[in-house]
N, C-alpha and C positions, 0 to 999 in steps of 0.2 A: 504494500500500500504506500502508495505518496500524498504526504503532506507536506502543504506549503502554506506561507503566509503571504499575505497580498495588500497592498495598500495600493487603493483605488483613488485616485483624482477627480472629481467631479463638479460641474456647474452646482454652484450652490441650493440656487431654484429647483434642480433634478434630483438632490438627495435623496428624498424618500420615497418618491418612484422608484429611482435605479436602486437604491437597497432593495424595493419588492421586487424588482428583474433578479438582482443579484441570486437573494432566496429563492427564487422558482426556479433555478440551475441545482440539477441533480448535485449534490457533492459540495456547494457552496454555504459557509455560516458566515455571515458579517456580524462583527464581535463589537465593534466600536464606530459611532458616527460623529462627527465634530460640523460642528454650525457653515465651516469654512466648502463643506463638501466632501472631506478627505475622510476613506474609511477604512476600517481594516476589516480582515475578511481571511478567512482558510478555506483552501479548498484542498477535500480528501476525495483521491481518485485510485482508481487500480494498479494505473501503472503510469509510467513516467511521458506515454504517448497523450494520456487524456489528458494528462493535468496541463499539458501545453497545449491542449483544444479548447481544455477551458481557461486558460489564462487567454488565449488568442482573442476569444468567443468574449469574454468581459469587454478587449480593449475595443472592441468593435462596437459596446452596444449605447446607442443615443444617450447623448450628455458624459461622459466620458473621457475626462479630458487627457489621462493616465493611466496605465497601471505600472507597479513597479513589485516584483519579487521578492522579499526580505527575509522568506528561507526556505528550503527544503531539504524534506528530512524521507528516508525510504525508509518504511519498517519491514521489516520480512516477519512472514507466517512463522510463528515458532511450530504449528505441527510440522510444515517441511521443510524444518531444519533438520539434519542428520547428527 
């Protein structure tokens, strides 16, 4: 599994629309919003392909003025570890 954390940039006015876009993306939690627009956000996915479809997928979406990466972390399945 991949997690990442994601600070999103956004037109002030479109904050809490694009938080309710954000949430309606399989795999996406926005954690923290600020007046300014700016948000943080994780998003947990399968594998290291999705999580840059949905990183791509956020920077595309109306009002949107950023996003930016600030970590990722791979966890592996402990049942198939050896």
């Amino acid at each position: 599994m991949d997690i990442s954390s994601v600070i999103v940039s956004a037109k002030p006015e479109q904050g809490a629309h694009l938080k309710s876009l954000l949430e309606a993306v399989h795999g996406v939690e926005v954690h923290v919003t600020a007046d300014d627009g700016r948000m943080i956000a994780t998003i947990e996915a399968e594998s290291e392909k999705d999580t840059v479809k949905t990183f791509e997928l956020i920077g595309q979406m109306p009002g949107v003025l950023a996003v930016s990466m600030a970590y990722h972390q791979v966890e592996t399945n402990p049942d198939e570890e050896a």
